[in-house]
N, C-alpha and C positions, 0 to 999 in steps of 0.2 A: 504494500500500500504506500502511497505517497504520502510525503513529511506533511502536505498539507490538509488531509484529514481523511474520514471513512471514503466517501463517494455523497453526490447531490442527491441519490436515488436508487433505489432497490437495483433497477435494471442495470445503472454503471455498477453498482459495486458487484453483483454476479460477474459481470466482465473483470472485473479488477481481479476476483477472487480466482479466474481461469488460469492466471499468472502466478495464481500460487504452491509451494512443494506442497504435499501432503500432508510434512509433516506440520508444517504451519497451519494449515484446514484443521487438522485434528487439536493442534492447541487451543486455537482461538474456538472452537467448539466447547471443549473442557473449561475455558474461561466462560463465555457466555453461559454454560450453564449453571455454573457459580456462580457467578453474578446474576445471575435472571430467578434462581431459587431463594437469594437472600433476600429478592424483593416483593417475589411474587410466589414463593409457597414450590415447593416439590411438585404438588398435584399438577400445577400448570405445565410447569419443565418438562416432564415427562410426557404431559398430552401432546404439549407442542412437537415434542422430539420424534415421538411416536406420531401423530400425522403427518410432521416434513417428510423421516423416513419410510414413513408408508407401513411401520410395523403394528402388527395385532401386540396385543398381550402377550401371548405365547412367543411371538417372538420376538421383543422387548427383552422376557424372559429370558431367553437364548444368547441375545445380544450382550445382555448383563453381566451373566455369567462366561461368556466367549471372553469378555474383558477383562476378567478378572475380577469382578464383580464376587462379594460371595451370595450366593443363592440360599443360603436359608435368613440373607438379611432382606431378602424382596417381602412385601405382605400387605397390606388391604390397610387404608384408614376407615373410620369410623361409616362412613358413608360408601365402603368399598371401593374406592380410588386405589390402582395400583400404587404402591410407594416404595422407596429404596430412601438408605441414609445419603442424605444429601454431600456427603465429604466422600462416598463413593462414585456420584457422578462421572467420573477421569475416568472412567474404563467403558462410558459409553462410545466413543469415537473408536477404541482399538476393537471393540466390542462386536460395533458395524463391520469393520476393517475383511475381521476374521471369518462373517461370516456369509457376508453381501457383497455380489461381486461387481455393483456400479454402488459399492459403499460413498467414494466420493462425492459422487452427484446427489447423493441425499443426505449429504454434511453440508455441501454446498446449499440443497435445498432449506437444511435447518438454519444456515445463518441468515439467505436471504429473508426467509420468512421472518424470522425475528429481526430486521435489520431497523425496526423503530426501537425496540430496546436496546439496540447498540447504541443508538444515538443517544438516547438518554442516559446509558450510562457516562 
């Protein structure tokens, strides 16, 4: 990305984000979802994450645990919302990686879509 900020708009910064190694996709994922759970709740994170990437539950589930994720920390809030400890979020992007094989393009999809909460943060 340029010294002079994100992008004017969803659609440049997708283009911007084409220019970048993978391994920068996968941090700036792990960052955003840090920052997007400490403002807006785990429940939201994950729903987002889970329709950028186009995954069900079950394989949310998959992806979790392909990360490195431990699996008996996945479990249901009060209202049955899937949920995971928010300081394990980091193993969603290697998560994808390991098991989706146009995992990129729906890293890429998770940032565009959340590209108003980049800006606010």
């Amino acid at each position: 990305m340029g010294a002079t900020g994100l992008s004017p708009d969803p659609k440049e910064y997708r283009a911007r984000l084409a220019d970048q190694p993978d391994e920068q996709i996968d941090r700036w994922v792990a960052e955003l979802l840090r920052d997007v759970v400490k403002r807006r709740g785990i429940v939201k994170v994950i729903r987002d994450f889970r329709g950028a990437a186009g995954l069900s539950e079950t394989e949310f589930e998959r992806v979790f645990a392909s990360g490195g994720g431990a699996p008996a920390s996945l479990g249901r809030d009060s209202d049955g919302n899937l949920i995971v400890p928010a300081i394990t979020l980091w193993a969603l992007p290697a998560g994808l990686r390991a098991g989706v094989p146009d995992a990129r393009s729906r890293l890429v999809d998770y940032l565009v879509a959340n590209f108003e909460e980049l800006v606010y943060v």
